[in-house]
N, C-alpha and C positions, 0 to 999 in steps of 0.2 A: 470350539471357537475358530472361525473362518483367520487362514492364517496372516491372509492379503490385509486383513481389516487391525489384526494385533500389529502387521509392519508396519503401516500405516499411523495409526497411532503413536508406534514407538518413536518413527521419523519427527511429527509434529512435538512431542512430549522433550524429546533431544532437544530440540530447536527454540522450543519456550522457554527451558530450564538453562539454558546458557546463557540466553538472553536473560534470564533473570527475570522473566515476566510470568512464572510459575513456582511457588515453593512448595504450599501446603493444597493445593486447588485441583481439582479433577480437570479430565479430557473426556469428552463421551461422541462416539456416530450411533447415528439412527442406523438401526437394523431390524428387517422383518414390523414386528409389533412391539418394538422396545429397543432400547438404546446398549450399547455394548462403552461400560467406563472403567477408567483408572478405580482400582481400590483405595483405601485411605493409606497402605502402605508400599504402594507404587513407587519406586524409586523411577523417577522420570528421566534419568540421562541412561539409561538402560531397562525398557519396560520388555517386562518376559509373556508369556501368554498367561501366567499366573495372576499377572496383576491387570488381568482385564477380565470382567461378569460380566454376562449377562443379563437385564433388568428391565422389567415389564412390570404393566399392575398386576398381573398375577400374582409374580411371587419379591416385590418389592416390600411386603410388609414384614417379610423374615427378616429384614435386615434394623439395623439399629443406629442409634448416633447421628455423629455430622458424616457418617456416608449417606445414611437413608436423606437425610435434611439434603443434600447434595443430588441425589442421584434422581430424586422427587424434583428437584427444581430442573435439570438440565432435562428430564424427561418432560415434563413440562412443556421449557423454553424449546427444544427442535419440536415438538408436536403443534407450540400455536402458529407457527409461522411453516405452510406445506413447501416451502423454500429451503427452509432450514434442514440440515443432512448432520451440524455437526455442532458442539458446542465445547466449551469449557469455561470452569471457574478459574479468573487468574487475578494476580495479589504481588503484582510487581509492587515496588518504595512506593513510587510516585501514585499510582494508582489508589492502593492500600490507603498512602496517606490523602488523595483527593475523596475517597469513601467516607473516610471520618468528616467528611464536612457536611454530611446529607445534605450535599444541595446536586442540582441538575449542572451540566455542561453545558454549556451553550456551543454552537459551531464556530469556535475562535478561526480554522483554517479550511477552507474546501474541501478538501481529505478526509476529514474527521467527517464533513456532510454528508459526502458520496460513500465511505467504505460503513461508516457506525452508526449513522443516521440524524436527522434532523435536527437533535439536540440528544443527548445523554440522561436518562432522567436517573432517578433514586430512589428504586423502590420503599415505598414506607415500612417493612418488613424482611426480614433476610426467610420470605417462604414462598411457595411456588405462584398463587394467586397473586400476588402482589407483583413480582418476579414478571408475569405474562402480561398485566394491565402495564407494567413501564417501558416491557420492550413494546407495545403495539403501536401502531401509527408508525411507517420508515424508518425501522429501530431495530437495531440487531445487537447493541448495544444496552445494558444498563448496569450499576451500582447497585453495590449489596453494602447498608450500610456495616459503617468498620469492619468489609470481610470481603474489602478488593469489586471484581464485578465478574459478570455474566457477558459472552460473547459470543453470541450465532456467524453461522454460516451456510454454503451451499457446501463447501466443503474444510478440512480443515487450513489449508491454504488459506481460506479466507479467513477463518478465524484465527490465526497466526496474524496476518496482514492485520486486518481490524485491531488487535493485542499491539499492535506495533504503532498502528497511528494512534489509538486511544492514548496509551501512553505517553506517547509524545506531546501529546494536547493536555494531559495532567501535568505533565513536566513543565509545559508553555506556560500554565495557568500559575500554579506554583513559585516559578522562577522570574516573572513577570511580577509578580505583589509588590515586591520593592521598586520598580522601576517605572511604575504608572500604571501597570495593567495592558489587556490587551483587547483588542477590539470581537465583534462579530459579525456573524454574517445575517443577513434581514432572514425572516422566515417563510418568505417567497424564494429568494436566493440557495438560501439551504434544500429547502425543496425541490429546486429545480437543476441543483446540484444532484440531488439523491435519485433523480428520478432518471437524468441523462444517464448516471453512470450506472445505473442495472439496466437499461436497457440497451445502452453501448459496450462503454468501455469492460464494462465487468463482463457482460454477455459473451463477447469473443474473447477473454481471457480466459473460462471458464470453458469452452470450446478448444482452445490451445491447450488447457490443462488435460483434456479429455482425450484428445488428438496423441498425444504424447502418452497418455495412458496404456495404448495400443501395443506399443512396443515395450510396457514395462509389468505386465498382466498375465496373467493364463487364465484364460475361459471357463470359468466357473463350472462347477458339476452340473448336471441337469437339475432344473426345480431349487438352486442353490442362489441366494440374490447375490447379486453382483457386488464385488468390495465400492465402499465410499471414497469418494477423492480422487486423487491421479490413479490408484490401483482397480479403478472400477473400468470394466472393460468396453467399448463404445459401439455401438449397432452400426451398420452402414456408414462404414468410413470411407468405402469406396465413390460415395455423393460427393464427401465432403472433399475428397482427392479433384475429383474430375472440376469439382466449382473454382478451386485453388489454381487447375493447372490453367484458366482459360486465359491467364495474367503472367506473360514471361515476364520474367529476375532482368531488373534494369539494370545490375552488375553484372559488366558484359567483361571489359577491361582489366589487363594486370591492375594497373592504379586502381580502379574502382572495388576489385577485391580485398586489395591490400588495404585500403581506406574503410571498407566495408567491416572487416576483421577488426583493426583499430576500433572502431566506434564499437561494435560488439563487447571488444575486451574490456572499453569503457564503463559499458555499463554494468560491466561485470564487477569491475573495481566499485562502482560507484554503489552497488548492494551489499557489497562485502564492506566496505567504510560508512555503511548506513547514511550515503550522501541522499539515495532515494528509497522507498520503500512498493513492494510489490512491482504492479506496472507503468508507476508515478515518472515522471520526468522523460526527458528526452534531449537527445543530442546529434548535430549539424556539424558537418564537415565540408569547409567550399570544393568545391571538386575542378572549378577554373571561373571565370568571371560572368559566367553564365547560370552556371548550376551547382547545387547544392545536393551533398548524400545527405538523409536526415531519417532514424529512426522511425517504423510505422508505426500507426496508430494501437495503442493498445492490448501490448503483447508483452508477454511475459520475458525479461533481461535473457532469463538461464533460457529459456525453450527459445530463444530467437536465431535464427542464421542469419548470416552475413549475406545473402543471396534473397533475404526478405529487405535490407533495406531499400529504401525509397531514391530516386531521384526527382530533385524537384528544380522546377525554373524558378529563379530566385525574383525575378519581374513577376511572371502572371501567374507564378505557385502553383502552377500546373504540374502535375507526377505520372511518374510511370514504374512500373515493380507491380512486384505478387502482392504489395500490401497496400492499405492505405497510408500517405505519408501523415504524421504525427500532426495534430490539429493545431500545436503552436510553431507551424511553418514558419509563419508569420511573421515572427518572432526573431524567430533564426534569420530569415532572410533579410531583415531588419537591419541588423549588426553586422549579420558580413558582409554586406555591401559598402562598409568602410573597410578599406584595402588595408587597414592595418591586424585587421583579425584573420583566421583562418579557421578558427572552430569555436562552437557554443555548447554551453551545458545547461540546462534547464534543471535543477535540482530539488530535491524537499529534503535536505540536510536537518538533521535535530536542533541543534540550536539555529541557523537559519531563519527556519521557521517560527521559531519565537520572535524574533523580531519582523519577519513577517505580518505575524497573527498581533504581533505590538503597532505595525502600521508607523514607522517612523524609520528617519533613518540611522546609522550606527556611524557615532562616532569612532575611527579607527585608534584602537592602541597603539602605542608607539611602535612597541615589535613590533608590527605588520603593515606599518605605512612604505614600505618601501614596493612593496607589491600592492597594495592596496589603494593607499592614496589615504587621504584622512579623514573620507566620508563616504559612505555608501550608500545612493539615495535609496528611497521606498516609491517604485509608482505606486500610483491611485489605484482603487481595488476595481475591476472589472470582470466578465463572468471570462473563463479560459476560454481560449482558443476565437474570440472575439475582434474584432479590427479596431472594439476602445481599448482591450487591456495592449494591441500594438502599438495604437499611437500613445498611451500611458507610460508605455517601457520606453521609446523611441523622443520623448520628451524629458524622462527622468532621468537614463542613464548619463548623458552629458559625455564628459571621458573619464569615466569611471570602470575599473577594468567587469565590475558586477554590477549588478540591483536587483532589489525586493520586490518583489510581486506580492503586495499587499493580501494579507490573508489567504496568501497560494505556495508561494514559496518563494525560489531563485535563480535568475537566469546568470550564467557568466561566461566570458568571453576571453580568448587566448590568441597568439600568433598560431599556437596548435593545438591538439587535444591533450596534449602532456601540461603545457603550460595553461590549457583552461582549468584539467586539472586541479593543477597546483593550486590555482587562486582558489577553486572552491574548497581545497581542504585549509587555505590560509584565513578564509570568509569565517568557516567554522569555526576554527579555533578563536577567532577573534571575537565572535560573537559569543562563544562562551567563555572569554578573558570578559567581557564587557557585562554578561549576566551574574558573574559572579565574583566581580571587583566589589 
């Protein structure tokens, strides 16, 4: 067993099982002419080499039970889709209990469009035929009924990320029943969500993922395939060097570094308090009444330097940096141009986003109107990164220290980045004081 592909595994297996978005459910990578998966006695917050086989149509029929029923379908699901490198069965609460309803998902949040696909459907059968007909058509995603769901990727990274939004969108859907329900997105919209972000934003995450690979790999034996995921080791990096260096680091400046670090550690906080998930969200810092530092486009929190942020002219959103500056400039440059802010956070917070994907706005609890204010509007839903969803947010907010970006997520606004912060973790809590009043 390739050892890079069992750490691998282990790392993602960790990672699921804390989250709690894995109890009883396999992890499997394509390898060679068959997939390498968790056994049914895999303890996943510590997976050994032992608890990972081999498995191919060859000798798949030795085996027996809900492994074989499992390892038939995840062999399956990476094999219809030549994208697909990595899968797993998982059976978080919410999910599990969203399964028992056999129905489909609709795309209550943009997130849920771009990373799991167009809508969620529900296989008619927990077997592998059924399994392949629900994920096809922009689906990397689908239900197994009463037994959680099935989740592709390119790599397990992505099927972490995907486990992370589906969930959340079960949870929306779930927690939302009592309160009116929550909206969706048209099936042109979903689509054109799912379609931007594999050919964009995913595209060069997934290159960042690769990049980073480089330095965490050893070079496989000869005639040996290379491991799945961050451990797999990348051809001609040196292209990919030379494309990168043609764009000097607009963090030239003590201040600009220091503000640079700041916004990094940001987003650091902001994946470790699940305020964003993956390469979701984004965060502006004014840098003087001209310009603005603002996270680039599409890059992974943990893999990002402080020497990739972006500056951008807060007037003509014109930038400069090794990256592209984040598509909701816009946005940011919006709000800081009222001299009482000094930095923005763009967020997809868990609860949040339910009210979001509910498309309304939250009336404030009383603990939190002192930072908050007593109402939190919702702009109008428009596609990201757009001059409607600008002028939408720039007509909602009012003086409100946040607002909802209708079935996207939430932007919010501070004197600083400690105090934008704070409101958005005071946004959260509020909205799940509010969902579960």
């Amino acid at each position: 067993m390739n050892e890079a592909i069992v750490a691998n595994i282990a790392k993602y297996a960790k990672m699921l099982f804390e989250k709690k978005y894995i109890e009883s459910g396999y992890i499997a990578v394509k390898e060679a002419d068959g997939i390498c998966i968790t056994t049914a006695t895999a303890d996943f917050d510590d997976i050994k080499a032992e608890d990972v086989v081999f498995v191919n149509d060859k000798n798949i029929e030795s085996y027996e039970g809900n492994f074989r029923a499992a390892a038939v379908i995840l062999f399956c699901a990476v094999r219809q889709d030549k994208n697909s490198n990595a899968a797993a069965i998982v059976d978080s609460e919410s999910i599990l209990k969203y399964s028992e309803k056999h129905l489909p998902l609709q795309p209550i949040l943009d997130d849920l469009a771009q990373v799991c696909g167009i809508s969620i459907k529900c296989a008619a059968k927990n077997v592998a035929a059924e399994v392949v007909t629900s994920l096809s058509g922009l689906r990397n995603c689908c239900f197994l009924p009463d037994a959680g769901a099935v989740v592709t990727g390119r790599t397990l990274n992505e099927v972490f990320t995907a486990t992370l939004v589906l969930d959340k969108a079960c949870n929306a859907e779930l927690l939302a029943e009592g309160k009116g329900g929550t909206q969706h997105l048209g099936k042109v919209q979903a689509m054109l969500e799912r379609v931007v972000y594999q050919l964009k934003y995913s595209k060069k995450n997934q290159e960042q993922q690769k990049d980073a690979a480089e330095h965490i790999a050893d070079k496989p034996a000869e005639g040996e395939a290379p491991a799945e995921g961050e451990n797999a080791v990348v051809s001609a990096p040196e292209a990919k060097t030379e494309a990168k260096e043609e764009r000097a680091t607009a963090i030239v400046t003590d201040e600009e570094k220091e503000i640079a670090q700041a916004i990094k550690d940001a987003g650091m906080t902001m994946l470790e308090e699940n305020l964003v998930q993956g390469t979701w969200g984004n965060i502006a810092v004014k840098l003087d009444e001209k310009y603005m530092l603002a996270t680039p486009s599409g890059l992974d929190y943990v893999l990002l330097k402080p020497e990739q942020i972006a500056k951008v002219d807060m007037e003509t959103l014109e930038w400069t940096g090794t990256d592209k500056a984040t598509s909701e400039k816009g946005i940011h440059a919006v709000l800081l141009s009222d001299g009482k802010y000094g930095a923005t956070i763009h967020s997809h917070p868990f609860y949040g986003c339910i009210l979001a994907a509910m498309d309304r706005p939250l009336p404030v609890p009383d603990e939190y109107k002192d930072i908050l204010g007593d109402e939190i509007p919702c702009a109008k839903a428009a596609l990201p990164g757009t001059k409607g969803l600008i002028k939408n947010v720039g007509e909602a907010i009012g003086n409100a220290p946040a607002c909802f970006l209708a079935r996207h997520g939430v932007i919010a606004r501070g004197k600083d980045l400690e105090d934008a912060l704070n409101i958005c973790r005071a946004l959260e809590k509020a909205c799940e004081a509010y969902l579960k009043a």
